[in-house]
C-alpha positions, 0 to 999 in steps of 0.5 A: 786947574781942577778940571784939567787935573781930573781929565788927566788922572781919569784918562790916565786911570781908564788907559791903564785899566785898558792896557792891564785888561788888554795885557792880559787877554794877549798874553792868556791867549797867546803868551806861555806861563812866563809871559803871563808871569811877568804881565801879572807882576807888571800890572801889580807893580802898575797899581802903584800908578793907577790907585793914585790916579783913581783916588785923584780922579775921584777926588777932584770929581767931587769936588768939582760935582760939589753943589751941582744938581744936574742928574749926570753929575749923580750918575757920575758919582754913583758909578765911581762908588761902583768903580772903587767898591770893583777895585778895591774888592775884586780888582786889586786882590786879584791883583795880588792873587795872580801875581803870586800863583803866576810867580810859582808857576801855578796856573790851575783852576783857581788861577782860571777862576780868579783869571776870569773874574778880574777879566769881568771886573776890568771890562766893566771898569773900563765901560764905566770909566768911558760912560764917565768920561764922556758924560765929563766931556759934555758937562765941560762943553756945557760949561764952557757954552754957558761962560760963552 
């Protein structure tokens, strides 16, 4: 039960990032200030989702990692250091930040900044999410080889 509660609160976690991040790149570049306004309050209003999904990912992956001494098990964990530190530091403040410049209208430079920064900060979630994931993925079918 602890594998599929992992695999869905981490699948769920990377596809929001994913469409946060994408949500975002759209509405920058081919929405005006309103559509971005609202992409901006809609993605704050989704972190009430996907911090849950992180933590229970986070947690049900060290459990289930628990005693194991394979190498990717270390690398897995490393990284979600990397990913909460990323999202508790960059991500959710701007988060905050953009939601409330968007909501007054004021896309200025430090808007742009921030903008900027999240972006990077997203994409390198999402990449370390994905390496997670697929090094989940083949730690559950060496499981399951080694049950068969």
């Amino acid at each position: 039960m602890t594998h599929r509660l992992h695999a869905a609160s981490g699948a769920l976690a990377l596809l929001m990032i994913l469409g946060f991040w994408s949500a975002t790149a759209l509405s920058e570049l081919f929405g005006g200030p309103e559509l971005i306004a609202r992409v901006k309050m809609s993605i704050l209003y989704g972190m009430l989702v996907m911090v849950p999904a992180m933590a229970l990912a986070g947690s049900t992956g060290a459990r289930l990692g628990r005693g194991m001494r394979l190498p990717q098990v270390g690398i897995k964990m490393t990284r979600m250091k990397v990913i909460a530190a990323n999202g508790i530091a960059v991500l959710l403040p701007s988060a905050v930040f953009l939601a409330l410049k968007a909501q007054a209208g004021q896309f200025d430079t430090r808007f742009a900044l921030v903008q900027g920064l999240e972006l990077v900060a997203g994409a390198t979630n999402i990449t370390l999410l994905a390496l997670n994931m697929r090094d989940g993925l083949r730690l559950a079918a060496r499981r399951q080889r080694a049950r068969a």
